[in-house]
C-alpha positions as CSV (number, residue, x, y, z in Angstrom):
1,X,36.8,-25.3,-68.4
2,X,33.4,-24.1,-69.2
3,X,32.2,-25.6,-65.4
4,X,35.2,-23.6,-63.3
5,X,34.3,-20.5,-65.5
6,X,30.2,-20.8,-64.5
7,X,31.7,-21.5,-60.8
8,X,33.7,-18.3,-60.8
9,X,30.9,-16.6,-62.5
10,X,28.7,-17.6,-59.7
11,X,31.0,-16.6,-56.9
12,X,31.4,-12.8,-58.3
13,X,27.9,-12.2,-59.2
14,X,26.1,-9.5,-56.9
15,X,23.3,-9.7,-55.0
16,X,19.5,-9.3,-56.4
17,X,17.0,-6.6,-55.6
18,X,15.1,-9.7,-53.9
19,X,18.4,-10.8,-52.1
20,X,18.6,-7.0,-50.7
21,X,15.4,-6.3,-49.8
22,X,15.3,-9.4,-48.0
23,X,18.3,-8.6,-45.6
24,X,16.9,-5.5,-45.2
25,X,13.7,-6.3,-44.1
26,X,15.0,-8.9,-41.6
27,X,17.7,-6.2,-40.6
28,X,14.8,-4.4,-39.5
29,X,13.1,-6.7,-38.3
30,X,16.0,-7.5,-35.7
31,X,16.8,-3.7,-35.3
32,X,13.1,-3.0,-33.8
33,X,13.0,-6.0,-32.0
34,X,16.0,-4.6,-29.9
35,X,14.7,-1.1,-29.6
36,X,11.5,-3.0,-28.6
37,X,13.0,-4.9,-25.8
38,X,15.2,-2.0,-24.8
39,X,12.5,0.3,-24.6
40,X,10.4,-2.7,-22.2
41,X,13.3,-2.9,-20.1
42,X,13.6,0.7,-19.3
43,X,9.8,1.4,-18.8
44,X,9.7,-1.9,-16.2
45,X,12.9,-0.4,-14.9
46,X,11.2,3.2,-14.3
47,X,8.0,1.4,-13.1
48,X,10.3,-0.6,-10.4
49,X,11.8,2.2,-9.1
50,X,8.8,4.4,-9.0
51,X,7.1,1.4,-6.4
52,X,10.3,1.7,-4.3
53,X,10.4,5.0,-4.0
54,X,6.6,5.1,-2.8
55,X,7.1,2.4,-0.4
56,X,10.1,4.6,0.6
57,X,7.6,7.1,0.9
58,X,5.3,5.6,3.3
59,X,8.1,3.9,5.6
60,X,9.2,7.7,5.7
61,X,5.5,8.7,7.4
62,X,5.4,5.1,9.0
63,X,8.6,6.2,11.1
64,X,7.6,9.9,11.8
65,X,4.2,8.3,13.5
66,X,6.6,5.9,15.8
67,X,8.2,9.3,16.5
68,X,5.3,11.2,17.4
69,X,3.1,11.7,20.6
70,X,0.5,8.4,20.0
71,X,-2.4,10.4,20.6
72,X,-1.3,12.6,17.2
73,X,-1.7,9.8,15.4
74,X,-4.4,10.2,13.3
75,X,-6.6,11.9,10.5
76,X,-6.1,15.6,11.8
77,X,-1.9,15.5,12.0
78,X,-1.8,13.3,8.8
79,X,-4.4,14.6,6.1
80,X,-4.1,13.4,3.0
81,X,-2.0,14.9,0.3
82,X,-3.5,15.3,-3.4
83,X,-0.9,15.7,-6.6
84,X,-1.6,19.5,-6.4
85,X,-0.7,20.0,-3.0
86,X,1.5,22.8,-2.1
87,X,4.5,21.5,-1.6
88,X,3.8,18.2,-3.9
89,X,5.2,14.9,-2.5
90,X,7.6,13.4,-5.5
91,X,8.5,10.1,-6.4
92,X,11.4,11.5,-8.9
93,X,11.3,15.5,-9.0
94,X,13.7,15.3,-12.2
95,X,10.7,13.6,-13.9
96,X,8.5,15.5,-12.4
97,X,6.2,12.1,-11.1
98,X,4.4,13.7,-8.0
99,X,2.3,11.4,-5.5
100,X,-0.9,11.6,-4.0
101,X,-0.3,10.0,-0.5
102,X,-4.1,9.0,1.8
103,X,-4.2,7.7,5.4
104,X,-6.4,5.0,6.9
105,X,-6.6,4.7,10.1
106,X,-8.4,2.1,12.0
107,X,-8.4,-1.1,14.7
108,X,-9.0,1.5,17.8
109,X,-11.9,3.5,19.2
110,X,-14.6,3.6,21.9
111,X,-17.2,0.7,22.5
112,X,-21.2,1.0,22.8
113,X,-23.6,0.1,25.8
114,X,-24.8,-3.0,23.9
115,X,-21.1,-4.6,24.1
116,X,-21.3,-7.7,26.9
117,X,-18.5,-10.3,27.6
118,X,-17.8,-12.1,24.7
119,X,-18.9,-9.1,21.6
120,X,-18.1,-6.2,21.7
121,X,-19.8,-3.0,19.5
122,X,-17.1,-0.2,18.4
123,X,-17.5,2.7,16.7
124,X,-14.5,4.7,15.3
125,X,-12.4,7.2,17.2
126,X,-15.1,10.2,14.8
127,X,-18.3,8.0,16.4
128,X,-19.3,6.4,13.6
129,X,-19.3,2.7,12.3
130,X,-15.4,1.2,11.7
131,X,-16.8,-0.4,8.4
132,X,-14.4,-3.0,8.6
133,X,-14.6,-5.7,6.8
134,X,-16.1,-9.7,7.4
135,X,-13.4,-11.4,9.5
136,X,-10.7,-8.5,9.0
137,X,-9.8,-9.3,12.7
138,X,-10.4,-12.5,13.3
139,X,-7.2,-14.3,15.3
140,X,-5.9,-10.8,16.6
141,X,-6.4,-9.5,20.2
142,X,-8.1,-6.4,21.6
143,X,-7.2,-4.8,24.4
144,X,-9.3,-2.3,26.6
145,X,-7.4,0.6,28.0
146,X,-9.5,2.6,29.5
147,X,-13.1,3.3,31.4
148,X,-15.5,0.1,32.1
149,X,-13.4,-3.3,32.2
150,X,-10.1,-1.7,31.5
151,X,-7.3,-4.2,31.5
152,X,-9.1,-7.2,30.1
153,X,-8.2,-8.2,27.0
154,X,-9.0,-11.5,24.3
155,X,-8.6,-13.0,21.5
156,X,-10.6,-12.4,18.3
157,X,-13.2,-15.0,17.2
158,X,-14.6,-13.4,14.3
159,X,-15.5,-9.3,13.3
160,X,-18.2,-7.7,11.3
161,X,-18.0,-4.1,10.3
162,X,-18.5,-3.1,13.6
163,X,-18.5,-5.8,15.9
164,X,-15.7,-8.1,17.7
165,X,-16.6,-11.9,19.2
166,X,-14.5,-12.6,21.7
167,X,-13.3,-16.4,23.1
168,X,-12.8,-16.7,25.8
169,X,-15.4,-13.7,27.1
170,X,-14.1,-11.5,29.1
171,X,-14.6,-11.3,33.0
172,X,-16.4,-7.5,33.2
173,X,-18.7,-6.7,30.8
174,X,-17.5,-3.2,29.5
175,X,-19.9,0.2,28.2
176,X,-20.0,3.2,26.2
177,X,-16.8,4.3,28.7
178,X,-14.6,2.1,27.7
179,X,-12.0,2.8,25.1
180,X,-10.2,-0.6,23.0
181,X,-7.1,-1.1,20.1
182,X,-6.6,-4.2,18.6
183,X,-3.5,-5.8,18.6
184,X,-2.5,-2.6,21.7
185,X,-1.9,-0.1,18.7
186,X,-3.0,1.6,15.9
187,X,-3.0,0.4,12.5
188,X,-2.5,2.8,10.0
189,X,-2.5,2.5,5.8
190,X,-0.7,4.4,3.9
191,X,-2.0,3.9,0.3
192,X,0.4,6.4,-2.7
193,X,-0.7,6.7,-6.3
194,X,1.3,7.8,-9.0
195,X,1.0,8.2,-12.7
196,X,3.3,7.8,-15.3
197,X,3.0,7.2,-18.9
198,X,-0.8,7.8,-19.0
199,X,-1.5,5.4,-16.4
200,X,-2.2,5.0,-12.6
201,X,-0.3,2.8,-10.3
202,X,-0.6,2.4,-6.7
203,X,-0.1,0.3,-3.4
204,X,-1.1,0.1,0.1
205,X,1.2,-0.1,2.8
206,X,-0.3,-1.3,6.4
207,X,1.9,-0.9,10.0
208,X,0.9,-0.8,13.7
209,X,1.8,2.1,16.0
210,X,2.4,0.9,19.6
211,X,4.4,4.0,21.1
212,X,1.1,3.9,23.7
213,X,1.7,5.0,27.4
214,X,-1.6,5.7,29.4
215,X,-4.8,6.3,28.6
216,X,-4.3,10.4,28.4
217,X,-2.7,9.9,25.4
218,X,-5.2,7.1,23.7
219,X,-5.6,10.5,21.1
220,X,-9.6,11.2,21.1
């Protein structure tokens, strides 16, 4: 009798302060874990959708270039566009996220006198050096489309910041005349940048524009 009377005594007894602050604390525990995890997901969530809707953003100028007259392709019909530009460009008006959109434009221009058969010297379509970087072209092809040589094209051996090798060499040696794009286009970055929860995020989109008829409309 007196062991089934300590057994029923154990089973109604409550719980101890110890007991409760215990659950409580792993209750916690557990509840901020979840908001924790929730609150992750949503922030990757907004972050995801703020880099599609920038890429978005750049197909959308990528596709208006393709659409427009090739020699308006460039700097003066696509300046860049700063958060405080008038009217903004938005990644998600509701939220009020604006981005700053910049254009690079490059791969095209006119060559130099010191250019012979297989190198060529270029300058940018504004006469100064491309600044391209150490074997950024290396494997593509350049064409010349207008002046000196026009026709001719190779492939690309190697590039400095303002140079081309060619292989094979070209038949005619070209001049300061004669006008070249690589890969018989333009190649245009779009880069956007966007902030959102104190910090910057952005991504560079590159694309070619071919829509190139003659030389009267090579743009400069």
């Amino acid at each position: 009798m007196t062991k089934m009377a300590s057994l029923r005594a154990e089973r109604g007894r409550g719980f101890t302060l110890t007991e409760v602050m215990v659950s409580v604390a792993i209750l916690a525990f557990i509840t901020t874990a979840a908001i924790t995890s929730l609150t992750f997901s949503a922030r990757a969530t907004r972050i995801n959708a703020n880099a599609i809707a920038a890429k978005n953003i750049a197909q959308g100028f990528f596709e208006r270039m393709n659409a427009d007259a090739f020699a308006n392709v460039g700097p003066t019909n696509y300046p860049n566009i700063g958060y405080s530009s008038n009217p903004p460009v938005y990644l998600d008006e509701g939220m009020n996220i604006k981005c700053a959109v910049s254009f690079g434009f490059k791969g095209y221009g006119v060559l130099t006198a010191a250019s012979t058969k297989n190198r060529l010297v270029c300058t940018s379509p504004s006469g100064g050096s491309p600044g391209w970087n150490s074997g950024e072209w290396a494997g593509d092809t350049v064409y010349l489309v207008s002046g000196t040589g026009v026709g001719q094209y190779s492939s690309i051996a190697s590039s400095d910041a303002d140079s081309l090798t060619l292989d094979p060499a070209l038949a005619f040696s070209p001049d300061e005349t004669t006008r070249f794009m690589i890969n018989n286009g333009k190649t245009v970055e779009v880069a956007t940048t966007w902030e959102y929860l104190g910090r910057e995020y952005s991504q560079t989109i590159s694309s070619l524009i071919i829509n190139y008829r003659d030389a009267d409309d090579f743009g400069f």
